[in-house]
C-alpha positions, -999 to 999 in steps of 0.1 A, spaced: 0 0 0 14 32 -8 24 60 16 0 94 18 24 114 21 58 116 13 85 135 32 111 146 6 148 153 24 176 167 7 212 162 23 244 178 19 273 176 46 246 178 74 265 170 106 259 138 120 235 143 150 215 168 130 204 147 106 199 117 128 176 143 147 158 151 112 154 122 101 143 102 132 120 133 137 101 130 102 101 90 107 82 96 141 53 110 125 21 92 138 -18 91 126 -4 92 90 11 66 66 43 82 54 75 74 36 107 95 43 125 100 6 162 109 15 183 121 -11 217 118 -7 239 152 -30 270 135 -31 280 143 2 318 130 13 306 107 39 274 85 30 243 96 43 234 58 40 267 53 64 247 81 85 223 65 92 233 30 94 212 28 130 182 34 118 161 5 109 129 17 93 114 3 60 102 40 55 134 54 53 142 53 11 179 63 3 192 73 -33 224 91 -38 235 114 -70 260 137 -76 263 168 -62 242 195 -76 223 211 -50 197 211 -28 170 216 -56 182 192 -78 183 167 -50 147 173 -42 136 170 -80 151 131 -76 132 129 -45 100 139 -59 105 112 -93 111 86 -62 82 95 -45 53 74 -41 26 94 -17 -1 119 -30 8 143 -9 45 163 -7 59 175 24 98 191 19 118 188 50 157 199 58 179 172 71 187 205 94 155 207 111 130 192 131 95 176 118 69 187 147 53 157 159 14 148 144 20 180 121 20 158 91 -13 145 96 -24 177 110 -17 193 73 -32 166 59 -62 157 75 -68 199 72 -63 193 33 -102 174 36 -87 156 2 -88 187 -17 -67 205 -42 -50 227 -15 -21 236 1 -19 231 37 5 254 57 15 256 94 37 279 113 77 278 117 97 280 152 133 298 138 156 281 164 194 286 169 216 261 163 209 245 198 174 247 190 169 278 213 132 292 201 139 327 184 110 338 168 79 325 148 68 327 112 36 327 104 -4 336 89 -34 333 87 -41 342 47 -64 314 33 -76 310 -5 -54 327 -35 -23 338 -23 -4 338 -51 -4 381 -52 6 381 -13 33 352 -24 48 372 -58 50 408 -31 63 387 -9 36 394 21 29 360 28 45 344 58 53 308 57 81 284 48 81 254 21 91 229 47 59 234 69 38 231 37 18 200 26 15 196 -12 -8 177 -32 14 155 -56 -6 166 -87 3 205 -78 37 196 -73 36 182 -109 19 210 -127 40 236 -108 75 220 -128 102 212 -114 128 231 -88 149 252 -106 188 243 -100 201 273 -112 186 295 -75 213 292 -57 190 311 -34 151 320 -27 145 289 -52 119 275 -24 102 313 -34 103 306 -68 89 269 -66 60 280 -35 51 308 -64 42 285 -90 22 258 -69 2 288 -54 -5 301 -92 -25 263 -93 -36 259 -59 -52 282 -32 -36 275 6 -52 271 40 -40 277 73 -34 249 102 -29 263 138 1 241 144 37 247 143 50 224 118 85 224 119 117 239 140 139 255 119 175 253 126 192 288 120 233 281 121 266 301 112 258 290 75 232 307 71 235 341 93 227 371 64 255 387 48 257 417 22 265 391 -1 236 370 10 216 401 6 223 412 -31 223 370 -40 184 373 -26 177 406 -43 189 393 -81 172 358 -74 142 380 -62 140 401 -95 142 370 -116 117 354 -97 95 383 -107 105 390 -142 97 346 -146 57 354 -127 56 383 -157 66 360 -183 39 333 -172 14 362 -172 26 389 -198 -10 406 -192 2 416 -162 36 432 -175 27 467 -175 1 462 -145 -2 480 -113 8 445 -99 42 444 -120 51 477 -109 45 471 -68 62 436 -71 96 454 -92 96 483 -62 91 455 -37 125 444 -47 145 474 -35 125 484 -8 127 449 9 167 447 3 168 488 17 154 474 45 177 445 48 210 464 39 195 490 64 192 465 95 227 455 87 244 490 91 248 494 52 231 529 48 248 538 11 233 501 -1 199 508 14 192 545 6 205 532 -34 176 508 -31 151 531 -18 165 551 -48 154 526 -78 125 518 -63 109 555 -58 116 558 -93 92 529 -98 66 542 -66 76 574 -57 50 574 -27 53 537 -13 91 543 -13 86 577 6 61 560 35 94 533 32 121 560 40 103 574 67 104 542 85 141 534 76 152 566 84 163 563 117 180 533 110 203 550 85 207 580 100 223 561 130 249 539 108 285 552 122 307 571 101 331 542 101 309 518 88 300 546 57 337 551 50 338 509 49 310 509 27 331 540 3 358 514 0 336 484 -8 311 500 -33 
């Protein structure tokens, strides 16, 4: 008998304990027949040799060559048996019952299913939550990026996870965004007062400038690829909010870091695309700049 749902894992150099953690953590989902489909990206030691204490006929193993994590969960999706999708990190934690939670809240329908996400330190330390409450047609909220909720506390139905196309390989970041973006053009979501899953936050992925400006290009081409599936749109009210979203979301991220010259240059392209939003924008990020030392301004000289 197949599985409902199937719990797709990508892994790549995931310390030991971690992904015992993760993967003992997905397999200890109860009320729900599930399958956990591991794929292995090439890393040095064997995930298979990993794991070698876990006994579970559940647990499915392939291993390909490296080529990141989206890649790796396009394999996992071809193995897959269930008709429902769940991607999980071999970083994090699956919340107990939350799978069946998702999916019992799904009522068989063409939906996506979403719960909250505890961001945790590496330790597991709660830090702060993500989530909504948006139900129904989200894929507007999604494209300006105003709705709140992470792919790996998401249940998919397979056939939406089909239709949406593959993961793109070549995000080497936001390409959960770009993926959640197309299954939401196809399917409306609803909310599930759960936490779903604890989301490890670690040294690899604290936000850097670099980080920043990475996000911002993968966020205009995210964009420009919603305008090319719906070229009525291109000159639309719509286009021009999500283009100024852009900037103003990486002035306000360049301006919580202590880059002022990056984040008033933002706010700068993006009044030229909404002069007032960017205005109500600046007034809030004001203070922020305006309290950036001079050193870090002279650092900034040197680096621009």
């Amino acid at each position: 008998m197949s599985p409902s749902v199937s719990l797709v894992m990508p892994v790549w150099r995931t310390p030991r304990s971690w992904l015992l953690d993760a993967v003992r953590s997905a397999l200890d989902e109860r009320d729900v027949s599930i399958e956990v489909v591991l794929v292995d990206d090439g890393s040095p030691e064997p995930a298979e040799r990993l794991l070698e204490s876990i006994d579970d006929p559940r647990l499915r193993i392939s291993r390909v060559e490296h080529g990141g994590p989206s890649a790796a969960r396009n394999v996992g999706i071809a193995a897959a048996s269930g008709e429902w999708i769940r991607f999980v990190d071999s970083d994090d934690l699956v919340v107990p019952g939350s799978t069946d939670r998702l999916y019992r809240a799904a009522l068989g329908e063409r939906v996506v299913t979403y719960g909250a996400t505890l961001v945790c330190d590496e330790n597991l330390e709660p830090q702060r939550l993500i989530a909504s409450e948006l139900e129904g047609p989200v894929e507007v909220q999604c494209l300006l990026g105003r709705f709140d909720a992470r792919v790996v506390s998401m249940l998919f139905p397979r056939d939406v996870v089909v239709h949406a196309g593959e993961w793109d390989p070549t995000f080497r970041v936001s390409g959960d965004w770009d993926f959640v973006l197309r299954a939401l053009e196809i399917a409306p979501v609803r909310p599930v007062d759960i936490i779903a899953t604890h989301y490890r936050r670690h040294a690899a992925s604290v936000t850097r400038t670099a980080d920043i400006a990475a996000g911002e290009h993968a966020r205009e081409r995210i964009v420009e690829r919603y305008l090319e599936r719906h070229p009525d749109r291109r000159r639309s009210r719509l286009a021009r909010q999500a283009r100024a979203a852009v900037w103003l979301d990486g002035a306000a991220a360049h301006a919580h870091h202590g880059a002022a010259r990056m984040a008033l240059a933002r706010l700068g392209r993006a009044a030229r695309i909404r002069p007032l939003a960017t205005t109500a924008a600046a007034v809030r990020l004001m203070p922020r700049i305006l309290t950036t030392p001079l050193r870090q301004l002279l650092v900034e000289d040197r680096t621009s």
